[in-house]
C-alpha atoms as one frame of an Amber mdcrd trajectory, in Angstrom:
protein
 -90.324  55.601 -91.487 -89.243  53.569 -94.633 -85.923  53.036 -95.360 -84.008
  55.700 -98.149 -83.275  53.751-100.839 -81.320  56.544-102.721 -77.566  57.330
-103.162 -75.832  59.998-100.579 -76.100  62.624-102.414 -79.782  62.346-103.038
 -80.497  62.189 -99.874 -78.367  65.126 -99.018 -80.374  67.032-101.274 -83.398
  65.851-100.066 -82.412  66.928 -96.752 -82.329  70.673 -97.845 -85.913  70.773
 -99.328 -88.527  72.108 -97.423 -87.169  73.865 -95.038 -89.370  76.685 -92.776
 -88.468  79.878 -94.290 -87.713  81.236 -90.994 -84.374  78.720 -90.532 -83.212
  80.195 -93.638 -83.952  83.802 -92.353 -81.753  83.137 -89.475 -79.450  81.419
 -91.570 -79.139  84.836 -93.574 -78.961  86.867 -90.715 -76.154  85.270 -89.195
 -74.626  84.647 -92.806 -74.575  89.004 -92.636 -73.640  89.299 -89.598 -70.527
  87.439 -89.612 -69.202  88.307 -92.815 -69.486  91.542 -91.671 -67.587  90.996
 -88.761 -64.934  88.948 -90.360 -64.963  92.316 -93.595 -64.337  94.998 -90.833
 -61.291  93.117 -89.136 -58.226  91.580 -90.070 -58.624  89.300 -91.865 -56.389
  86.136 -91.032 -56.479  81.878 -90.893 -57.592  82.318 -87.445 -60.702  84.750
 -88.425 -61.603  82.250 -92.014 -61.896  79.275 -89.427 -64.159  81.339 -87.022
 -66.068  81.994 -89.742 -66.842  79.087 -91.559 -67.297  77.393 -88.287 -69.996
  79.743 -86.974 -71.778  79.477 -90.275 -71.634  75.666 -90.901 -72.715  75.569
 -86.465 -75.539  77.424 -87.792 -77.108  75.217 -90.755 -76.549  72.637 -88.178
 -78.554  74.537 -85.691 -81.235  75.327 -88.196 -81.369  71.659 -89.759 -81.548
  70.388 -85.904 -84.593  73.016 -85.423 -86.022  71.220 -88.516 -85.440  67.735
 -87.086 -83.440  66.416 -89.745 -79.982  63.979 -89.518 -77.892  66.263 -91.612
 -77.612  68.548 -88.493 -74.848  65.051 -87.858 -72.834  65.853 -91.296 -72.925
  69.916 -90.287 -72.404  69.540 -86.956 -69.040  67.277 -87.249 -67.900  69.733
 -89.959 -68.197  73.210 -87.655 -66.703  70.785 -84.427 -63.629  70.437 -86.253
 -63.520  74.729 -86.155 -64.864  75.218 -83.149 -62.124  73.076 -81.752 -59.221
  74.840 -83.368 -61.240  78.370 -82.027 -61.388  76.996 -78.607 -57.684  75.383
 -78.421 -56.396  79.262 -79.468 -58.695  80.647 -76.681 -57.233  78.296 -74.004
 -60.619  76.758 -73.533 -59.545  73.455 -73.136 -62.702  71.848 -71.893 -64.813
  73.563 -74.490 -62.362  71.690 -76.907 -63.607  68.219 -75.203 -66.493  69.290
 -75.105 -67.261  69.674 -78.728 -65.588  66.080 -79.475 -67.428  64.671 -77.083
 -70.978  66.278 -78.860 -69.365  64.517 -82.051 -68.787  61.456 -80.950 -72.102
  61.020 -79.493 -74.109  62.631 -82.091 -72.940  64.160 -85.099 -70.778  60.574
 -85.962 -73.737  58.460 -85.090 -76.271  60.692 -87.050 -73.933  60.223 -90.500
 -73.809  56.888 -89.980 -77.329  56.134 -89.851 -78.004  58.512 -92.286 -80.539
  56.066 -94.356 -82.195  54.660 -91.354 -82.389  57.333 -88.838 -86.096  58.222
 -86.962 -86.946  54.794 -87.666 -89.192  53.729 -84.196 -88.067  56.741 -82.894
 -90.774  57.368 -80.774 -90.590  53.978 -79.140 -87.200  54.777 -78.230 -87.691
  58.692 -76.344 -87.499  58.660 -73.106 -87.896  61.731 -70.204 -85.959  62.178
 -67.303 -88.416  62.411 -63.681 -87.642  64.284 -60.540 -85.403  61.662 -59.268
 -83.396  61.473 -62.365 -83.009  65.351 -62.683 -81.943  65.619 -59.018 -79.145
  62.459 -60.192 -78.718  64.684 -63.525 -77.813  68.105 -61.260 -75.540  66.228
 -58.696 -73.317  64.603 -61.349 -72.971  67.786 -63.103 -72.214  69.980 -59.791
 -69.316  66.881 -59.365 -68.018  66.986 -62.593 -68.269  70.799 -62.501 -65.890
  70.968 -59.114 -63.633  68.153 -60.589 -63.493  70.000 -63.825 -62.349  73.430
 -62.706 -59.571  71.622 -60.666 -58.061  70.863 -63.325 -59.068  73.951 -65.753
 -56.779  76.154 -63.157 -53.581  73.550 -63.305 -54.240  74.105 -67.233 -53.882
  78.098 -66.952 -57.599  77.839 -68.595 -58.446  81.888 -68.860 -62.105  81.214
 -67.638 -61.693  78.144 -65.521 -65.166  77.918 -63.951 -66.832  78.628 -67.027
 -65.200  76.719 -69.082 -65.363  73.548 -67.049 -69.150  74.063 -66.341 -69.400
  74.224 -70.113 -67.952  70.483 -70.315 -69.897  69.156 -67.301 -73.108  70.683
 -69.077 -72.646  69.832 -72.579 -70.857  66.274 -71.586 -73.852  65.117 -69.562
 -76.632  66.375 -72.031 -74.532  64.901 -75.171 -74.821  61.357 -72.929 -78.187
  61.689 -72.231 -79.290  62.509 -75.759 -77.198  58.981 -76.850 -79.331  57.289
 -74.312 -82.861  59.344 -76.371 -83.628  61.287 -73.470 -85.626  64.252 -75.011
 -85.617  66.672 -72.527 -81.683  67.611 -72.729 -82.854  70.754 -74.292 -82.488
  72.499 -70.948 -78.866  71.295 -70.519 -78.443  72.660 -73.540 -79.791  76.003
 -73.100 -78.066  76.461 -69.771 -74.919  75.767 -71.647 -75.158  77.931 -74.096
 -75.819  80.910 -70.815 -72.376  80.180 -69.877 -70.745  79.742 -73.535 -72.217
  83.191 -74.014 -71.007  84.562 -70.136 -67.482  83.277 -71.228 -67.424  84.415
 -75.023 -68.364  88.036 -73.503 -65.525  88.509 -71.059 -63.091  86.658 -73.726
 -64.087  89.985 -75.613 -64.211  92.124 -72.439 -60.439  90.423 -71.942 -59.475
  90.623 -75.140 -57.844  87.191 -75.060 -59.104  85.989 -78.512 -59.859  87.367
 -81.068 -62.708  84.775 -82.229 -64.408  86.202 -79.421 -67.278  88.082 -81.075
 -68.419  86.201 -83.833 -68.240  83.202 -81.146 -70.454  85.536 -78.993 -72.985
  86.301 -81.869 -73.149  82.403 -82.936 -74.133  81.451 -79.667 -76.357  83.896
 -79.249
């Protein structure tokens, strides 16, 4: 992969050009689904952030399906709402969570904006048995340790919440290191952002509770 030789903003708008159509039809379903959650509420700061965030966490979540480093520059723009929606929930691991998932990938993805996939392939890497078995005790360690320290912190959803950070933590490392098959991490950690985000509702502790429910979903 050769080098992009353009300015920023060409290659931003290179980035958005062909695109599956389908990304964009789930962009525009969630686009119409939130916006008619936030229209049939109140609308307040709290509800705007929610909003934005779940929207901008979906481009990036479309532009990551698409394989393409501006998921970085989309991804560090919904963390910063997704940490204010958290921090008003009481989530406090799902706020260190998401910094963590910035630090080691949106913030390294903008900066190699011009260069990035370059010998990509000679970098990927899988995890075996013996490192998944390594991968599942650390997280069932962290998970323990986590929730500890979630109850001292009056977290709402303390074993949740703290499996959410031992999840995302470990599969934000792993992707830094190019192990490609994180993807499970992932999708087990959205199961338990999706558990919690339904009894936040079910509680009624936050009211970014639904549209957080319908982004993860």
């Amino acid at each position: 992969m050769n080098k992009f030789e353009g300015s920023y903003l060409d290659w931003f708008k290179s980035e958005l050009k062909g695109w599956n159509p389908v990304m964009w039809t789930i962009w525009a379903f969630g686009f119409g689904f939130q916006t008619s959650i936030l229209v049939m509420n109140t609308i307040t700061w709290q509800a705007i952030v929610t909003y934005l965030a779940t929207l901008v966490g979906l481009l990036c979540t479309c532009s990551m399906a698409e394989g393409l480093p501006i998921n970085g520059l989309f991804g560090l723009i919904s963390v910063v709402g997704f940490v204010l929606v958290n921090a008003m929930a009481h989530h406090w691991w799902s706020v260190l969570d998401q910094v963590i998932f910035a630090l080691a990938i949106d913030i390294p993805l903008i900066k190699k904006w011009r260069t990035w996939g370059q010998d990509f392939n000679a970098k990927v890497r899988k995890l075996d048995g013996y490192s998944w078995v390594l991968t599942i005790a650390a997280v069932f360690i962290a998970w323990l340790a986590l929730y500890k320290i979630a109850l001292r912190l009056n977290d709402p959803r303390p074993i949740s919440d703290s499996l959410v950070l031992a999840l995302g933590a470990m599969a934000s490392i792993l992707c830094l290191m190019h192990v490609s098959n994180t993807y499970t991490l992932w999708l087990a950690e959205d199961a338990v952002n999706i558990f919690m985000w339904f009894y936040a509702l079910k509680d009624g502790y936050s009211p970014a509770a639904l549209p957080m429910l319908v982004s993860t979903i």
